[in-house]
Every structure is written in structure tokens, then in C-alpha cells.
DRENKE-664067 format. One record per atom (N, C-alpha, C, O): residue number from 1; residue in three letters; atom name; x, y, z. Coordinates in nm, 3 decimals, padded with zeros to 5 digits. Layout:
BEGIN
PT num residuo atomo       u       v       w
PT NUM     ALA    CA       X       Y       Z
...
END
This chain:
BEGIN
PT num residuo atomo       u       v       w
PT   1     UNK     N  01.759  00.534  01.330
PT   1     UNK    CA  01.730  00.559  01.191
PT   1     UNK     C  01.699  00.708  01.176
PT   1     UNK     O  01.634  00.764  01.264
PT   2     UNK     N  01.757  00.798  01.032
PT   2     UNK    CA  01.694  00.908  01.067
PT   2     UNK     C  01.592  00.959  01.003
PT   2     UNK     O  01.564  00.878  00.914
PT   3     UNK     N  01.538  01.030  01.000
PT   3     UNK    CA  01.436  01.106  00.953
PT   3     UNK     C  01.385  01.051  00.783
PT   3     UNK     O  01.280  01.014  00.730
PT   4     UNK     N  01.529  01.073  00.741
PT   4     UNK    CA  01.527  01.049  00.589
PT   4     UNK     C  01.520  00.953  00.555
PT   4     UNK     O  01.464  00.908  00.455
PT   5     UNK     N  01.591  00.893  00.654
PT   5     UNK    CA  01.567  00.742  00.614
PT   5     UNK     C  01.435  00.668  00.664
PT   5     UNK     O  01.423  00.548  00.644
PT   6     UNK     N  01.357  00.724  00.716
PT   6     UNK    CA  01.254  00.606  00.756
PT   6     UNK     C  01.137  00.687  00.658
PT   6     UNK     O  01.043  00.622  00.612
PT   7     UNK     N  01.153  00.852  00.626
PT   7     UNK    CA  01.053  00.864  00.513
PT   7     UNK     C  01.082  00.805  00.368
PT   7     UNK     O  01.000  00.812  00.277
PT   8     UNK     N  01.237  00.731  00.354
PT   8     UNK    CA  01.222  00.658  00.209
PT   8     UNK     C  01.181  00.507  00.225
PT   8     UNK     O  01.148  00.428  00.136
PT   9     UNK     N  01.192  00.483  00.382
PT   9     UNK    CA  01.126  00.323  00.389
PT   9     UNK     C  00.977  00.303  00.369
PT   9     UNK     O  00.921  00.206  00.318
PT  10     UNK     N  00.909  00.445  00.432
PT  10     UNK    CA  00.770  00.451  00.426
PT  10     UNK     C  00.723  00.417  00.265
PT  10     UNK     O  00.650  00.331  00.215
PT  11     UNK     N  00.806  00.536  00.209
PT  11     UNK    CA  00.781  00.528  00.024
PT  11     UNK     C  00.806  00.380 -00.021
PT  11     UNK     O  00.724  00.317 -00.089
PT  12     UNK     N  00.919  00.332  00.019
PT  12     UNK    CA  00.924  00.190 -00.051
PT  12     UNK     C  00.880  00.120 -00.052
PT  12     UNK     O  00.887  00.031 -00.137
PT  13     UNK     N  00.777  00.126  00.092
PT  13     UNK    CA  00.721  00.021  00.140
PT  13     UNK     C  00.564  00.047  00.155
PT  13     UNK     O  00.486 -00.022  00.220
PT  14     UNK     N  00.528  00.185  00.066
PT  14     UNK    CA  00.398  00.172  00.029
PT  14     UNK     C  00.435  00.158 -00.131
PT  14     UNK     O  00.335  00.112 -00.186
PT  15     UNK     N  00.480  00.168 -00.173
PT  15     UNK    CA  00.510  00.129 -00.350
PT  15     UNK     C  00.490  00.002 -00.318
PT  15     UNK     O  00.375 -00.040 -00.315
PT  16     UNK     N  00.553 -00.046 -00.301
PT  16     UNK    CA  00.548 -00.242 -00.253
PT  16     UNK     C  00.406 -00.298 -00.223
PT  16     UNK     O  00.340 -00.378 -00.290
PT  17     UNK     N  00.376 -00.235 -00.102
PT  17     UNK    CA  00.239 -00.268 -00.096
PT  17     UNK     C  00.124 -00.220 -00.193
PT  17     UNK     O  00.046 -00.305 -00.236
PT  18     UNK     N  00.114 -00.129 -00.218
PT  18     UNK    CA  00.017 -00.065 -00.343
PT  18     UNK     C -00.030 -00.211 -00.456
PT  18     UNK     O -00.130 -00.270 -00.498
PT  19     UNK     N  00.176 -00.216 -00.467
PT  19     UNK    CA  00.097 -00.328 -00.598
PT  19     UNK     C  00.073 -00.444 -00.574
PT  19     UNK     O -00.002 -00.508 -00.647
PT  20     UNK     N  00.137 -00.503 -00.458
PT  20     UNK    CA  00.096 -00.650 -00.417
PT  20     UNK     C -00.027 -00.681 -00.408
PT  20     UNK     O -00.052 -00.791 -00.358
PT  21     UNK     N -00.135 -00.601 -00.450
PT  21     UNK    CA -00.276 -00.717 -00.458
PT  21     UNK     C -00.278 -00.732 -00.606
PT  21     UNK     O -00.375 -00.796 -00.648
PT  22     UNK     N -00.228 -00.706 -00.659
PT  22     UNK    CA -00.239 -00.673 -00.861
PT  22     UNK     C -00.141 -00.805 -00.883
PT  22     UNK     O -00.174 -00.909 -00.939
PT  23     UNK     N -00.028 -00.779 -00.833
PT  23     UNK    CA  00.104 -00.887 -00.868
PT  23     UNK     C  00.079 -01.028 -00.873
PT  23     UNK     O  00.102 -01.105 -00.967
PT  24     UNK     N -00.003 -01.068 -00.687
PT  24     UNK    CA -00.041 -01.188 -00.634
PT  24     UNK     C -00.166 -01.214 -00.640
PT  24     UNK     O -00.252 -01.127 -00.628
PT  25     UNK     N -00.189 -01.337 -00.660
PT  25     UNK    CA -00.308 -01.399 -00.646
PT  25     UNK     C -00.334 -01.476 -00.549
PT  25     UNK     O -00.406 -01.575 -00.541
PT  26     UNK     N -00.266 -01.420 -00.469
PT  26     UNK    CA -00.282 -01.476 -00.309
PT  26     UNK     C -00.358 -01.378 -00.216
PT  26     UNK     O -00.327 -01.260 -00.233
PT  27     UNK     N -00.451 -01.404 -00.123
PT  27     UNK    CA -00.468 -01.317 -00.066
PT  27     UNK     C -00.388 -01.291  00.061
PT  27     UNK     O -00.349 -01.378  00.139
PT  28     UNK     N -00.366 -01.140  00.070
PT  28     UNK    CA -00.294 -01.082  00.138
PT  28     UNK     C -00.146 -01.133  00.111
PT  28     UNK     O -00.067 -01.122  00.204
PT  29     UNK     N -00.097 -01.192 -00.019
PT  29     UNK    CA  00.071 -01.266 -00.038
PT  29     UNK     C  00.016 -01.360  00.036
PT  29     UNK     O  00.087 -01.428 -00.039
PT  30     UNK     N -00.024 -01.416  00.089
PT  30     UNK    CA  00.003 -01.537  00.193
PT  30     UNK     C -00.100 -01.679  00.170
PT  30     UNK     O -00.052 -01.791  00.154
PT  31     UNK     N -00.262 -01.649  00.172
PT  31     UNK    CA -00.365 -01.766  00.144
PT  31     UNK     C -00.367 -01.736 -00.002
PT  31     UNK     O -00.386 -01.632 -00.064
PT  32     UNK     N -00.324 -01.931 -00.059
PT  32     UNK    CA -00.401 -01.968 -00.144
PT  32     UNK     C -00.533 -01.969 -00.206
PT  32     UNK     O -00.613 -02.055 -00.170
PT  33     UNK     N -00.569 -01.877 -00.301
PT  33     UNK    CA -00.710 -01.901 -00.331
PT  33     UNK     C -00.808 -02.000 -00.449
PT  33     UNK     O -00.754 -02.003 -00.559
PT  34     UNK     N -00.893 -02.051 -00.444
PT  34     UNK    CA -00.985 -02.145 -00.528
PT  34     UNK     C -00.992 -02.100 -00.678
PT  34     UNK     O -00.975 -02.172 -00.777
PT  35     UNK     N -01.026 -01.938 -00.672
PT  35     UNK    CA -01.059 -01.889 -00.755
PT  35     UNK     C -00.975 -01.739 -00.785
PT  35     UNK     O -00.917 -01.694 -00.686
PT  36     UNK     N -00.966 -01.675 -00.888
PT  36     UNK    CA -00.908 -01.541 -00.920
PT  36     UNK     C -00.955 -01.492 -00.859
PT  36     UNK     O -01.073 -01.496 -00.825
PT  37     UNK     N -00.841 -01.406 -00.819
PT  37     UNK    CA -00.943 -01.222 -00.689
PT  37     UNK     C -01.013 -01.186 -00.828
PT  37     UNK     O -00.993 -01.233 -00.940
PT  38     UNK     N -01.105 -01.085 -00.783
PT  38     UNK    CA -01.198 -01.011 -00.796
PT  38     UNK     C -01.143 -00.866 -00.819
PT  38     UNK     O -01.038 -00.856 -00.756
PT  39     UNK     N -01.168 -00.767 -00.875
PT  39     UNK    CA -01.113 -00.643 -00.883
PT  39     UNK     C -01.152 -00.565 -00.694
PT  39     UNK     O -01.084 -00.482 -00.633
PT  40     UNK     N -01.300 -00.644 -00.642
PT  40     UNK    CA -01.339 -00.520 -00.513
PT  40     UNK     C -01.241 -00.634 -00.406
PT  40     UNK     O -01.198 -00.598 -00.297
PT  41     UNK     N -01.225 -00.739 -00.450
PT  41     UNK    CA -01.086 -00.821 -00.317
PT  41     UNK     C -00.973 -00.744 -00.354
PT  41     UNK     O -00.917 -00.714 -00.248
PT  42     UNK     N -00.918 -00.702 -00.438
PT  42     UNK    CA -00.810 -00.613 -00.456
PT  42     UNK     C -00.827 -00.507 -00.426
PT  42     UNK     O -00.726 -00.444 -00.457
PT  43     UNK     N -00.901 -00.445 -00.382
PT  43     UNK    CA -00.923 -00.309 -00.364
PT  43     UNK     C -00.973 -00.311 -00.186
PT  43     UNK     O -00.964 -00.210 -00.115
PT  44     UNK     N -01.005 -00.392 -00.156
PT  44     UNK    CA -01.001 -00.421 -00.052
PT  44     UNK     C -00.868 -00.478  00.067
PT  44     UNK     O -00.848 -00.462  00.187
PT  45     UNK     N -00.806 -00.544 -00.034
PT  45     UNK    CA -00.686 -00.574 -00.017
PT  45     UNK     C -00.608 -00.435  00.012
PT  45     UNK     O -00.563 -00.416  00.125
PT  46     UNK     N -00.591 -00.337 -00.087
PT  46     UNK    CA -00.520 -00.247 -00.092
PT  46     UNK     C -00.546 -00.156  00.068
PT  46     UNK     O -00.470 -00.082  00.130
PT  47     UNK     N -00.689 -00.202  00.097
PT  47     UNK    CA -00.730 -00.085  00.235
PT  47     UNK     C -00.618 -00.149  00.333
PT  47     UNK     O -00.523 -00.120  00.405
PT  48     UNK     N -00.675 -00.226  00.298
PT  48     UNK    CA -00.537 -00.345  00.436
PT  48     UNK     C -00.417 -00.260  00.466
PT  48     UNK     O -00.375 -00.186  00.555
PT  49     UNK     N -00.374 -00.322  00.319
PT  49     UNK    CA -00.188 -00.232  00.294
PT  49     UNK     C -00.203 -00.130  00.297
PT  49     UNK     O -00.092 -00.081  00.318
PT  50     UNK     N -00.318 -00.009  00.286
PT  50     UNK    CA -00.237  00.120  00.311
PT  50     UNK     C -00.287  00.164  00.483
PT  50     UNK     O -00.266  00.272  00.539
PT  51     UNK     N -00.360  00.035  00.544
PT  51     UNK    CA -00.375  00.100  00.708
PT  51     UNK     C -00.238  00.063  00.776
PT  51     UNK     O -00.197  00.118  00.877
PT  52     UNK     N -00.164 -00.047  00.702
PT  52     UNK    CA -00.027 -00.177  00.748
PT  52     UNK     C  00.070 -00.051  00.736
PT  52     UNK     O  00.110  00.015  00.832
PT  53     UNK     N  00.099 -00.030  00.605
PT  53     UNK    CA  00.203  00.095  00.585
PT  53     UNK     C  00.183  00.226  00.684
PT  53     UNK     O  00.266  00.259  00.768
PT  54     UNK     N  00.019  00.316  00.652
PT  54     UNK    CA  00.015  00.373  00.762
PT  54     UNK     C  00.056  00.348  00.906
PT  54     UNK     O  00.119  00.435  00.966
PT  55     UNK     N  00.023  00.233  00.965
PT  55     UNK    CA  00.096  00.166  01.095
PT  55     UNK     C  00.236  00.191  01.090
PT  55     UNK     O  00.297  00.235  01.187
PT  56     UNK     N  00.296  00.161  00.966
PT  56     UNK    CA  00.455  00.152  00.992
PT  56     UNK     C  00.519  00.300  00.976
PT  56     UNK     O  00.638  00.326  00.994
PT  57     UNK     N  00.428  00.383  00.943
PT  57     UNK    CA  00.456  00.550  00.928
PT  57     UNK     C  00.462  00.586  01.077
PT  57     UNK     O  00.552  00.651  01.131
PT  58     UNK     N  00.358  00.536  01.133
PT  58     UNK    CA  00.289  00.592  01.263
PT  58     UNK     C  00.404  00.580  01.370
PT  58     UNK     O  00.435  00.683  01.430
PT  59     UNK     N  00.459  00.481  01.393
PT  59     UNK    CA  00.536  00.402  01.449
PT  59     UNK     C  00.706  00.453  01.450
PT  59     UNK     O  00.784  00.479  01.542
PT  60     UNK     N  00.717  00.452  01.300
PT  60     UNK    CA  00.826  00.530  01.291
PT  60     UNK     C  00.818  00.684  01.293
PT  60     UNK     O  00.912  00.752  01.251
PT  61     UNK     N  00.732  00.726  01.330
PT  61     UNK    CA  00.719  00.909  01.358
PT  61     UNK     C  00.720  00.893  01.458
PT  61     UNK     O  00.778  00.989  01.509
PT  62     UNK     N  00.670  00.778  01.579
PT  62     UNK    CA  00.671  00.810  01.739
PT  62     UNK     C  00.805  00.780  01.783
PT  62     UNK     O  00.853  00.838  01.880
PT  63     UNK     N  00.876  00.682  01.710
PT  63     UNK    CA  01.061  00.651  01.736
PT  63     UNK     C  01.106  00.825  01.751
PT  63     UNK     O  01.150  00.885  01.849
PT  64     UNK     N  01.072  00.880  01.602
PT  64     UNK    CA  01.154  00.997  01.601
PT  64     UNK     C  01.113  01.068  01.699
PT  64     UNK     O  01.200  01.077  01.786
PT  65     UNK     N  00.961  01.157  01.739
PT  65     UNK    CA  00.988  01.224  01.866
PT  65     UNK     C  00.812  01.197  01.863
PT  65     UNK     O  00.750  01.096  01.830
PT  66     UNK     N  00.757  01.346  01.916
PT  66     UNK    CA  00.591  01.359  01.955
PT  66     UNK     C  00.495  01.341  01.798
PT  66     UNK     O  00.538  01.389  01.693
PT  67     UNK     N  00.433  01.305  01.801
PT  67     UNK    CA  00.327  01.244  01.662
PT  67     UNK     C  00.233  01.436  01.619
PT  67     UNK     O  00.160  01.518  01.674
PT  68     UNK     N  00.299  01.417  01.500
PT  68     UNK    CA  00.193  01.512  01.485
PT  68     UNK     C  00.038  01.536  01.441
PT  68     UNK     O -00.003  01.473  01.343
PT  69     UNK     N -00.036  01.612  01.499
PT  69     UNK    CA -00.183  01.608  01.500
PT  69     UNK     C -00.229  01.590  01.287
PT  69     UNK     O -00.179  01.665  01.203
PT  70     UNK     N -00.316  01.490  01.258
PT  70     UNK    CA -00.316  01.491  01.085
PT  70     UNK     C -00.474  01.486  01.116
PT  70     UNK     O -00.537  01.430  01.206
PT  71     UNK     N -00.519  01.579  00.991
PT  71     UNK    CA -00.656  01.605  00.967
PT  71     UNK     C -00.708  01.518  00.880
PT  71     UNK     O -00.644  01.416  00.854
PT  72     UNK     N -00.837  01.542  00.818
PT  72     UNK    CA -00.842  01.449  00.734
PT  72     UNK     C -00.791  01.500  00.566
PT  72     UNK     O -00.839  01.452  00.464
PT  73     UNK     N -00.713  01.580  00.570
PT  73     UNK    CA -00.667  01.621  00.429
PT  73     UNK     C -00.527  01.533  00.462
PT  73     UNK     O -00.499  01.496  00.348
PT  74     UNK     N -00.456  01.494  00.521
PT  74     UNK    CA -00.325  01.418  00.539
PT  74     UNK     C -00.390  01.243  00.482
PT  74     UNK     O -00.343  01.169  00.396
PT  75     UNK     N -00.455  01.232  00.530
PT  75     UNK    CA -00.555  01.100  00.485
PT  75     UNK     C -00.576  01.090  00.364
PT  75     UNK     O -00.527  00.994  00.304
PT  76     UNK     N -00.665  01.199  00.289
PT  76     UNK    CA -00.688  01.213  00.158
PT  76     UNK     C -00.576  01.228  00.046
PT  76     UNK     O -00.589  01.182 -00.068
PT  77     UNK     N -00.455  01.304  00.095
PT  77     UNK    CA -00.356  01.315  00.014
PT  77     UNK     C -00.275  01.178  00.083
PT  77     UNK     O -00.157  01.181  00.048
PT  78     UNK     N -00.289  01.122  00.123
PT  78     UNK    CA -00.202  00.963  00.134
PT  78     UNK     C -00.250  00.853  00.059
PT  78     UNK     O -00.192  00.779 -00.020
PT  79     UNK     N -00.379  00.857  00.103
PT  79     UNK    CA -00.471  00.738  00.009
PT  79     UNK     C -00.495  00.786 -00.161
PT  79     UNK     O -00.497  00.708 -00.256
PT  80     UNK     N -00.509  00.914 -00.166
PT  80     UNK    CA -00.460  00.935 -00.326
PT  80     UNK     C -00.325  00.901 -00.368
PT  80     UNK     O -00.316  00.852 -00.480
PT  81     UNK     N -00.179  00.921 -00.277
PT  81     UNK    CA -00.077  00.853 -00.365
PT  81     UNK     C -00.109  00.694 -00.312
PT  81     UNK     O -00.126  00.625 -00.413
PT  82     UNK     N -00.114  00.664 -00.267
PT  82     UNK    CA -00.149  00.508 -00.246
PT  82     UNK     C -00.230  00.461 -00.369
PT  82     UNK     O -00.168  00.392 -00.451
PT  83     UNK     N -00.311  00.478 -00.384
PT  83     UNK    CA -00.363  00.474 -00.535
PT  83     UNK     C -00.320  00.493 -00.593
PT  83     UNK     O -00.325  00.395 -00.667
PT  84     UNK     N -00.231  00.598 -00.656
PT  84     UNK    CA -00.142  00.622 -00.745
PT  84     UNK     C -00.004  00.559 -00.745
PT  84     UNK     O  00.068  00.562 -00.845
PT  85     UNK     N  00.028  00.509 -00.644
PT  85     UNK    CA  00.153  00.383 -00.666
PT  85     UNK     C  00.096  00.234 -00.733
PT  85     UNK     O  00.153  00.143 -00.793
PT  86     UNK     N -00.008  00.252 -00.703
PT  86     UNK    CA -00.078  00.104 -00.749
PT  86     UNK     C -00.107  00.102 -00.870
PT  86     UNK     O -00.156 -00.002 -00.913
PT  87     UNK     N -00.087  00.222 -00.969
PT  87     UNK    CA -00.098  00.231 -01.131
PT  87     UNK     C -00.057  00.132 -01.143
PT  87     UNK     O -00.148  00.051 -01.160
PT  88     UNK     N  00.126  00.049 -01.145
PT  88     UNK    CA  00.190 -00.042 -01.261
PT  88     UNK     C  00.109 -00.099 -01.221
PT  88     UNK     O  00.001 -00.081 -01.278
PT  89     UNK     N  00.111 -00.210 -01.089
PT  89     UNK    CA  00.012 -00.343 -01.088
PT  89     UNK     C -00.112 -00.340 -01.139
PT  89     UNK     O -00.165 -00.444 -01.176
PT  90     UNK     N -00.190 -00.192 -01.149
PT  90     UNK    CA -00.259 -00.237 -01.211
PT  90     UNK     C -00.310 -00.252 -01.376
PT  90     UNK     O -00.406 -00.302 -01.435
PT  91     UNK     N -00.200 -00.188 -01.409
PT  91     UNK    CA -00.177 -00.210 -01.580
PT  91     UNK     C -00.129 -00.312 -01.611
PT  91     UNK     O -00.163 -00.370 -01.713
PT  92     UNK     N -00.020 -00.366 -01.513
PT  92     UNK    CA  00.031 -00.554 -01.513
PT  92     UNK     C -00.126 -00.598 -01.534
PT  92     UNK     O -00.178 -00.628 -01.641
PT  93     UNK     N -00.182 -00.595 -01.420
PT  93     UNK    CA -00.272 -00.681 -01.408
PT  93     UNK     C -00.426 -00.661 -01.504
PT  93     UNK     O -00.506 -00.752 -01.523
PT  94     UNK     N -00.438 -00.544 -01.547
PT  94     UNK    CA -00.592 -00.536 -01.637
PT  94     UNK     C -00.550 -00.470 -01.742
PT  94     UNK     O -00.641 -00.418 -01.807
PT  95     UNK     N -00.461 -00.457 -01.775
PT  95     UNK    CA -00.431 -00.374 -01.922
PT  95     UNK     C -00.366 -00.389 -02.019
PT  95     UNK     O -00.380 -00.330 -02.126
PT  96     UNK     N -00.235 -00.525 -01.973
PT  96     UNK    CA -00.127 -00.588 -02.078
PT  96     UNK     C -00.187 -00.718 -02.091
PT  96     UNK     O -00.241 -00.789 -02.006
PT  97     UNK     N -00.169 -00.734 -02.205
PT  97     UNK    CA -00.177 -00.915 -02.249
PT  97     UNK     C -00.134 -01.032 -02.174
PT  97     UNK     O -00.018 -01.039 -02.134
PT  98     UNK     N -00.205 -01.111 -02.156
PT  98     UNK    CA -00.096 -01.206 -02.082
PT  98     UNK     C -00.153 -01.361 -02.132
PT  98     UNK     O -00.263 -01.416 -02.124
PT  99     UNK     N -00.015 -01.405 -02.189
PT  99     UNK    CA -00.044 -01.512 -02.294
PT  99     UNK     C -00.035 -01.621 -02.212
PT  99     UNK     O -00.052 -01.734 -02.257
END
């Protein structure tokens, strides 16, 4: 895979995850729950998906060659767009009507 291509899988596949705690009312997509998540289970949820995605960044940077050293400003500017992909779901989910 090359380069380009595994940094647009990363993107797609933190867009994807971002909104899947907003979308589902499952936790993690998978358990049935009793009751509606909670806004801090979704947000908790989201830590999940962006350590899962991070994993799948990580992984695919060691395919390509040596990992490069990330501070904590690479962190901060990831988990801010990570948050910021999760806008629609969360306007789906707390901001449009739903009849």
C-alpha cells in the first residue's frame, strides 16, 4: 500500500469512527444497551476510537518504514481533528429533530 493510500485510509477511517458513537446506540457498534448512551459514554466511546484509529496509523507507518518520534503537539493536533470529524454525528445526534 502506498503512502497515500494508507494516509486516506487513516482519514476515512477516523471520520467513520469519530461519528459512530453519535450514529449507534450500541456500545462500541456491537453491545446492546438497556438504556440511551449518555453524552460522557459517547465521549468516552470516542477515546476508544481515536486510540483504535491511532493503532491503525501506528501500524501502517511501521509497514511503510522507521516510526517517527511524535510529541505531544502531534497528539493534540489529532485529537482536535478527531473531535472535529465528530461534528455531523453530533448535530445528527443533539441538534436535529427527530420525530
Amino acid at each position: 500500500m502506498t503512502q497515500t493510500a494508507s494516509v486516506w485510509l487513516v482519514l476515512a477511517l477516523a471520520l467513520l469512527a469519530a461519528n459512530l458513537p453519535f450514529v449507534s446506540n450500541r456500545l462500541f457498534a456491537v453491545l446492546p444497551l438497556s438504556r440511551p448512551k449518555m453524552l460522557a459514554v459517547r465521549l468516552a466511546e470516542m477515546v476508544f476510537w481515536y486510540l483504535v484509529v491511532g493503532g491503525i496509523g501506528l501500524l501502517l507507518e511501521q509497514r511503510a518504514g522507521q516510526i517517527a518520534p511524535q510529541g505531544w503537539e502531534f497528539y493534540a493536533i489529532t485529537a482536535t481533528l478527531f473531535i472535529t470529524f465528530a461534528f455531523p454525528g453530533f448535530v445528527y445526534r443533539y441538534l436535529f429533530k427527530h420525530r
